[in-house]
C-alpha positions in Angstrom: 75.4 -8.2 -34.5 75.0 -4.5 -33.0 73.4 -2.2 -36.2 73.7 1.5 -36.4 72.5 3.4 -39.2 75.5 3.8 -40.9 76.6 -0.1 -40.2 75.8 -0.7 -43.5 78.8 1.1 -45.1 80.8 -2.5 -43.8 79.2 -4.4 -46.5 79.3 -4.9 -50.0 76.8 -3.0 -52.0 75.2 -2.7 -55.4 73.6 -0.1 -57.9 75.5 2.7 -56.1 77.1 5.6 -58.0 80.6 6.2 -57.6 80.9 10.2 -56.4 84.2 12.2 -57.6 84.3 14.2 -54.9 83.8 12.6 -51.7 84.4 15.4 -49.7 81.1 17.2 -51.2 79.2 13.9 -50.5 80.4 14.2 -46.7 79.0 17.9 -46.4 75.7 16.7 -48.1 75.5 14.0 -45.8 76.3 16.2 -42.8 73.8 18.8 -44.1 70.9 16.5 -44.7 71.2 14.8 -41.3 70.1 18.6 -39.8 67.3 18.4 -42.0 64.1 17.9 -40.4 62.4 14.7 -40.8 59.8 14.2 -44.2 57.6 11.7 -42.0 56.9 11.1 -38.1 57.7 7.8 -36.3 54.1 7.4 -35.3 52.6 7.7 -38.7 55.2 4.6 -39.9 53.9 2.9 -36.7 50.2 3.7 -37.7 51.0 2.2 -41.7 52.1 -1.5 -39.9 49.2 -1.3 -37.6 47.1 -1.1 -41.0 49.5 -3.7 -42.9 49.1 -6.3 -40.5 44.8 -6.2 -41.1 45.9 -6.0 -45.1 47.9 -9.5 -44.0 45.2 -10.6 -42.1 42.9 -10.2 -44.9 40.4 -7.2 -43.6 41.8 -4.8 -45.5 43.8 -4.3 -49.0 46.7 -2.3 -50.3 47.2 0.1 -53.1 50.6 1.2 -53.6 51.2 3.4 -57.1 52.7 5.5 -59.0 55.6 7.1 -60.3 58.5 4.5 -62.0 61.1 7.4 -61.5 59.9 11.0 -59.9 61.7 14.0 -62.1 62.9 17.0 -61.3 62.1 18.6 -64.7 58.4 17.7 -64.3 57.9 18.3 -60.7 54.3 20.6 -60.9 51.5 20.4 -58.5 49.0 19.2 -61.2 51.0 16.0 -62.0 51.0 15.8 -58.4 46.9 16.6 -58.1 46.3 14.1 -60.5 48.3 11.0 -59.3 46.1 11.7 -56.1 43.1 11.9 -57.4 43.8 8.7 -59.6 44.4 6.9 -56.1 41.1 8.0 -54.5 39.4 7.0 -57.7 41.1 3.3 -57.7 40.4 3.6 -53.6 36.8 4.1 -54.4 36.2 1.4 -56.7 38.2 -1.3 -55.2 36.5 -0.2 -51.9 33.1 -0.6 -52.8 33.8 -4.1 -54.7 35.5 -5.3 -51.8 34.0 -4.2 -49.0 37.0 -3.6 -47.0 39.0 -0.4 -46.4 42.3 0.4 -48.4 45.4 1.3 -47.7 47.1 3.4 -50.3 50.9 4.1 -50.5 52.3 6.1 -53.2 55.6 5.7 -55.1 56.0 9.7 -54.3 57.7 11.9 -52.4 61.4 9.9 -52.6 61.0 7.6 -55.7 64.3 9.2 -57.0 66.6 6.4 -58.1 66.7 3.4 -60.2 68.5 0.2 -60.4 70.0 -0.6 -64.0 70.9 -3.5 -65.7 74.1 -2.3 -66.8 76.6 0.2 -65.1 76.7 1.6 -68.9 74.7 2.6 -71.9 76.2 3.2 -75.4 74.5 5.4 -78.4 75.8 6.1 -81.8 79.1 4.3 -80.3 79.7 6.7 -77.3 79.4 5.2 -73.9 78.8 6.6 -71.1 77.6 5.7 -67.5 74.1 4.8 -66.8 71.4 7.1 -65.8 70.4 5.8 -62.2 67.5 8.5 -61.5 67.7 12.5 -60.9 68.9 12.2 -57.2 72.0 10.4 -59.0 73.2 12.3 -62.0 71.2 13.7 -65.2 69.5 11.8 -67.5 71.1 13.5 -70.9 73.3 11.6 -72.6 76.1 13.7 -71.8 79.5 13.0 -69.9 78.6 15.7 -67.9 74.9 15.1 -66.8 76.1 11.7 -65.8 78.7 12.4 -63.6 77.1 11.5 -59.8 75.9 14.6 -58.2 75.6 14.8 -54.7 73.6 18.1 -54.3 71.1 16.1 -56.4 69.8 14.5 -52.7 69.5 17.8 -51.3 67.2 19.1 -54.4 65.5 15.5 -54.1 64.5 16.1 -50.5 63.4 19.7 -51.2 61.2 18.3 -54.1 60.0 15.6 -51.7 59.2 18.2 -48.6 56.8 20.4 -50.9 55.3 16.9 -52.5 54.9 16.1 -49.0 52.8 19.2 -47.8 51.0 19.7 -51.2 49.7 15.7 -50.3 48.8 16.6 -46.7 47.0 19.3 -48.0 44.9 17.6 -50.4 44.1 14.6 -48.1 43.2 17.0 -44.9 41.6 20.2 -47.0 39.1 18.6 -48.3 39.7 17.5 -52.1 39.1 14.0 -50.3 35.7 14.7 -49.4 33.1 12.1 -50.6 30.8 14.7 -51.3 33.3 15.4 -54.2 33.3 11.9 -55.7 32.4 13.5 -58.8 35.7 16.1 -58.9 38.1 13.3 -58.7 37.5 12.1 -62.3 40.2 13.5 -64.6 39.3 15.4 -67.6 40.4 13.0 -70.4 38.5 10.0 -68.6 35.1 11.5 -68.7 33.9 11.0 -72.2 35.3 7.7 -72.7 32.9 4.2 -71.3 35.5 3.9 -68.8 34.4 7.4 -66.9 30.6 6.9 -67.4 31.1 3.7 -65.1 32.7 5.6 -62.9 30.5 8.0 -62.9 27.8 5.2 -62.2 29.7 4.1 -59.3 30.0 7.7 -58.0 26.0 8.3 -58.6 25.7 5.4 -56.1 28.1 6.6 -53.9 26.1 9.9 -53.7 22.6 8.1 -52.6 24.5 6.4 -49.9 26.0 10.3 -48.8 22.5 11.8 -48.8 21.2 8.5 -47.2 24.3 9.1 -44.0 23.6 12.7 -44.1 19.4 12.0 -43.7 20.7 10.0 -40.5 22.7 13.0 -39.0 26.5 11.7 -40.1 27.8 14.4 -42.6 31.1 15.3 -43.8 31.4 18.7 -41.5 30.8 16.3 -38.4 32.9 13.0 -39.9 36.0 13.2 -40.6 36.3 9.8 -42.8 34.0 11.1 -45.0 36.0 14.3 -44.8 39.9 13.3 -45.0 41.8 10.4 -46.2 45.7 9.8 -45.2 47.8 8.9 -48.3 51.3 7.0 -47.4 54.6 7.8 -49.3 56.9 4.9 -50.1 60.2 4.2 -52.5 62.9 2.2 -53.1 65.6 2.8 -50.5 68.7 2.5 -53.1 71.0 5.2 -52.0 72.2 4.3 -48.7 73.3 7.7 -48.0 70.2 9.2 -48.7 68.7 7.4 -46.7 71.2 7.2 -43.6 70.9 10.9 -43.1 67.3 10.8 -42.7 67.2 8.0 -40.6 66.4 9.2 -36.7 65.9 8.0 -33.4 62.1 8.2 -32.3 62.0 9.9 -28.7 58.9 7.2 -27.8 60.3 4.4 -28.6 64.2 4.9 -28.9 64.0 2.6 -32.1 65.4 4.1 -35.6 63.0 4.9 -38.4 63.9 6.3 -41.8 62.2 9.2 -42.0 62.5 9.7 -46.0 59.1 7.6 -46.1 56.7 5.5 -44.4 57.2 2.7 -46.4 60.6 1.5 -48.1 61.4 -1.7 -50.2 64.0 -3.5 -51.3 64.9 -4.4 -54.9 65.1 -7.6 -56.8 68.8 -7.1 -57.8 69.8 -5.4 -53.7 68.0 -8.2 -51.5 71.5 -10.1 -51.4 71.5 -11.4 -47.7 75.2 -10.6 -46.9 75.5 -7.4 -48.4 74.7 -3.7 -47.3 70.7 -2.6 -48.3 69.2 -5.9 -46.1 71.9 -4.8 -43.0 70.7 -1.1 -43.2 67.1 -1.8 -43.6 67.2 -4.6 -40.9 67.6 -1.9 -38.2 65.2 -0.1 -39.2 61.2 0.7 -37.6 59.5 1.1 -41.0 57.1 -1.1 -42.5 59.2 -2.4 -45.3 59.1 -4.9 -48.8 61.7 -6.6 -50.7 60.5 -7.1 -54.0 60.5 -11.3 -55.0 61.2 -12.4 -58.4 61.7 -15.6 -60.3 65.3 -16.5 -58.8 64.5 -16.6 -55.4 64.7 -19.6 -54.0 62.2 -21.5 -51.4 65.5 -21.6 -48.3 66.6 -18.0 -49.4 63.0 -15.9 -49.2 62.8 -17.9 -45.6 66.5 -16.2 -44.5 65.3 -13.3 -45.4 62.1 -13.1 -44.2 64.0 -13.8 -40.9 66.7 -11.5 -41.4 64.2 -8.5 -42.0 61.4 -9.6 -39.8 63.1 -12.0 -36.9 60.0 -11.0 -34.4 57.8 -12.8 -36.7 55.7 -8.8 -36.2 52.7 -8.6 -38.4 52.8 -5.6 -41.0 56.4 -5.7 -40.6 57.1 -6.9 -43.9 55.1 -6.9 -47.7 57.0 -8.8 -49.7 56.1 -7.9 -53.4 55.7 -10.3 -56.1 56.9 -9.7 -59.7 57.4 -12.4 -61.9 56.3 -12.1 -65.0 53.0 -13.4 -66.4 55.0 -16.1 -68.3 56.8 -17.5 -64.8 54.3 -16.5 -62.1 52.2 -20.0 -62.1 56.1 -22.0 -62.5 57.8 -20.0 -59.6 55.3 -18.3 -57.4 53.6 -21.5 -55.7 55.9 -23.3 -54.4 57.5 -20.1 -52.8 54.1 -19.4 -50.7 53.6 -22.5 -50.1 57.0 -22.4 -48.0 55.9 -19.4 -46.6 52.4 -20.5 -45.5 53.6 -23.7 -43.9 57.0 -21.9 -42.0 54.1 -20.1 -40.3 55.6 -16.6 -41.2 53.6 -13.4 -41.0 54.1 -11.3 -44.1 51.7 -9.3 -46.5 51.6 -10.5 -50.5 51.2 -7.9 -52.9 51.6 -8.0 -56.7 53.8 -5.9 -59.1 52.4 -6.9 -62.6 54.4 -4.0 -64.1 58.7 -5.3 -63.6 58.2 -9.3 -65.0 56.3 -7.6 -68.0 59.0 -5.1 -69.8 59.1 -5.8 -73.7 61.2 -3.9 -76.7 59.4 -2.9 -79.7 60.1 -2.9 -82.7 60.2 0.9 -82.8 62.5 0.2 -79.9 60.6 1.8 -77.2 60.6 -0.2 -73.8 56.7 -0.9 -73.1 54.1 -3.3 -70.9 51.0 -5.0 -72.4 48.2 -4.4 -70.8 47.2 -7.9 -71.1 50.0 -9.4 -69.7 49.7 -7.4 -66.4 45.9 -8.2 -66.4 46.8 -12.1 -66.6 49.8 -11.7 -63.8 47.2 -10.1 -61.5 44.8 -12.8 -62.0 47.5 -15.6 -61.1 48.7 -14.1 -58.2 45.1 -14.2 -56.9 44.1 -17.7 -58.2 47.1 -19.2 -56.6 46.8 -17.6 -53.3 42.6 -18.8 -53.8 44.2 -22.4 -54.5 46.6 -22.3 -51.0 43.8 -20.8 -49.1 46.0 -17.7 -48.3 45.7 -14.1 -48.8 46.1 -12.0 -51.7 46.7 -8.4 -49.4 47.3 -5.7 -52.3 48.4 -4.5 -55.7 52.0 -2.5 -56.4 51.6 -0.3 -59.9 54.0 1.9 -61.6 51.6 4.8 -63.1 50.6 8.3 -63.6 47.7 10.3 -63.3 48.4 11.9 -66.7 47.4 10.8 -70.2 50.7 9.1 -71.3 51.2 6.8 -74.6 53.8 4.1 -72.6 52.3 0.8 -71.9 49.8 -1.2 -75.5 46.6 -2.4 -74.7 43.2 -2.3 -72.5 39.7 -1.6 -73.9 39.5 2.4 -72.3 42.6 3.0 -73.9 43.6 1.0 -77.2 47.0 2.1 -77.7 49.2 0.2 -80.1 53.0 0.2 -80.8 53.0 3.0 -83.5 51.1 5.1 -80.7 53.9 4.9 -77.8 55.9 8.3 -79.8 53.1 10.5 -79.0 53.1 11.1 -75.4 56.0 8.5 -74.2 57.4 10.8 -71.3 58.3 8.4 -68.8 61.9 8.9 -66.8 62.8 5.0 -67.2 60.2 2.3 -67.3 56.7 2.9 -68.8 53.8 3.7 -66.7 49.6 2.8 -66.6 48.0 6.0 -67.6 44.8 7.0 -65.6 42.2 5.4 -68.2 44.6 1.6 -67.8 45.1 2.0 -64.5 41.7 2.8 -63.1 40.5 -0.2 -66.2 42.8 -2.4 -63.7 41.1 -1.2 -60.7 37.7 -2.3 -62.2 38.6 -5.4 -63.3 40.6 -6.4 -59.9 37.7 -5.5 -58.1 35.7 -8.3 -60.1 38.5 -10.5 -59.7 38.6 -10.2 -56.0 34.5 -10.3 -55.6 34.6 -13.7 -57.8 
């Protein structure tokens, strides 16, 4: 079947809002296609080049961050200190593995949200669902939840200047390894947790002065200098994403230039309906996210339908079961996989099978149950002799109360009110998820 970017509008389609004016979304749409592009063709090229060694087992991913970007908290520290949270987690899991990483944020794009429902009642008032700020408003008003489509031009505003502020700080020299020390956030330091980072950065140090002894210094090396961080998010509004999408000049292949990476839901991976047509013509390195009722024949159609070249760092398909249903649904699924021969990269979401109500009535994750998913998904892939390529988090660099648990950061139910400021689905903080990082690193060394 011929595919065009907008081929995808022929299909049937889920989690879409429904816009009241369609002749404002047709000027947005117009208007955003004249926008320049927020990524390059090569750099999307260069992130499957480096999937396909995470795949192949020399290297390993870290993808993180945001559940749902905002536009109310949109600041360059929140931004500063999701990147510095990355280059910590990069610098312990690459010194415990031995192997570089690959990190990809949830950032720059990470606007909308699937739902479980198209509506949400309080107090008896309904009214329709909040599906992220590039969709409509999330106070429970009629009139914050009508669908907005100037909402995708502020989005990719937001994204442009989150865009530049992370080039910045990756080529400017905040990722220097001289500056190991910098990258440790202030309400990590006095807690066990930061002095074993700072142990680990002490160490790092002697190895810096041992390189520079031998003539290879920062000024003179640019990986010791710069570090590239990769922007991903779910590509759930089609539009959005259709009027970013552009032919490459060196190729003549489409990419979708909102991100390098883009993924697929759980509830949008249906294999006759619009997100796996659109995002089957597309360059990107790309994931679909697998959860407990996919089937052995199904994940092999679609593994074909997204990746039909069989191409290595083509496709990452992301794993998030659930700690209770990982061990029951995820072997037989990569066994299949394994013995069809097909090429993908396996990460692990520990953060979507884990959502619990408390009693308070606050949505939260145990830290302990994401621990023990992350340990399954690499003790079965140690069982089938295959490869465990990455880890796919939904946290924030800040010092949020939204998920219980971990030893840095003991937080109980009655402790989620005090700093619960999460757009939809709770996040690690920076003590959990560099606490994960740690322990991974074990995992992965054992």
């Amino acid at each position: 079947m011929s595919w065009t970017p907008s081929s995808w509008r022929t299909f049937p389609i889920k989690q879409q809002p429904t816009y009241p004016d369609q002749e404002a979304l047709k000027k947005v749409e117009k208007e955003l296609s004249a926008y320049p592009p927020l990524i390059f063709a090569g750099e999307a090229r260069t992130l499957k080049e480096k999937l396909a060694q995470v795949g192949r087992g020399e290297a390993f991913l870290l993808q993180g961050g945001d559940c749902a970007e905002s536009f109310a908290n949109f600041n360059s520290p929140n931004i500063k200190n999701l990147f510095k949270l990355m280059l910590q987690m990069n610098m312990v899991l690459m010194y415990s593995t031995g192997k570089p990483i690959v990190k990809v944020g949830r950032i720059a794009g990470q606007f909308a949200k699937p739902r479980s429902s198209d509506f949400e009642e309080i107090d008896g008032v309904k009214l329709p669902s909040y599906r992220g700020d590039i969709i409509n408003g999330m106070d429970f008003t009629s009139e914050a939840r009508v669908p907005n489509p100037e909402n995708m031009i502020k989005a990719y505003n937001q994204a442009a200047a989150t865009m530049n502020l992370v080039r910045a700080f990756a080529r400017g020299g905040l990722a220097d390894l001289n500056r190991v020390h910098q990258w440790n956030l202030d309400f990590i330091k006095d807690n066990p947790l930061g002095q074993k980072y700072d142990e680990l950065s002490k160490k790092i140090d002697n190895s810096m002065k041992f390189m520079a002894a031998c003539g290879l210094t920062s000024d003179i090396t640019p990986q010791l200098h710069q570090t590239t961080l990769f922007t991903s998010h779910e590509a759930l509004l089609l539009n959005y994403e259709e009027a970013l999408t552009r032919e490459d000049e060196t190729d003549q292949k489409w990419y979708d230039c909102s991100a390098h990476m883009l993924w697929i839901g759980d509830r949008t991976r249906n294999l006759t309906e619009a997100h796996i047509e659109y995002f089957r013509g597309i360059q990107n390195p790309i994931g679909c996210k697998v959860g407990p009722s996919m089937g052995e024949d199904e994940l092999i159609e679609l593994i074909d339908a997204l990746n039909p070249e069989n191409e290595e760092g083509r496709l990452n398909l992301i794993v998030r079961m659930g700690a209770s249903k990982i061990q029951e649904f995820f072997p037989k699924l990569l066994k299949r996989v394994r013995d069809e021969g097909r090429h993908v990269v396996w990460s692990c979401d520990p953060m979507h099978g884990n959502v619990e109500k408390t009693s308070n009535g606050f949505k939260t994750r145990n830290f302990d149950n994401i621990l023990s998913e992350v340990e399954q998904f690499f003790a079965i892939h140690k069982e089938m002799g295959t490869v465990a390529g990455g880890i796919h988090l939904e946290m924030t660099g800040n010092n949020v109360t939204e998920c219980t648990g971990s030893k840095s950061c003991p937080l109980t139910e009655n402790d989620l009110t005090s700093r619960y400021h999460t757009q939809c689905d709770p996040r690690l903080n920076a003590s959990q998820a560099l606490e994960l990082s740690f322990m991974l690193g074990d995992i992965i060394k054992n």
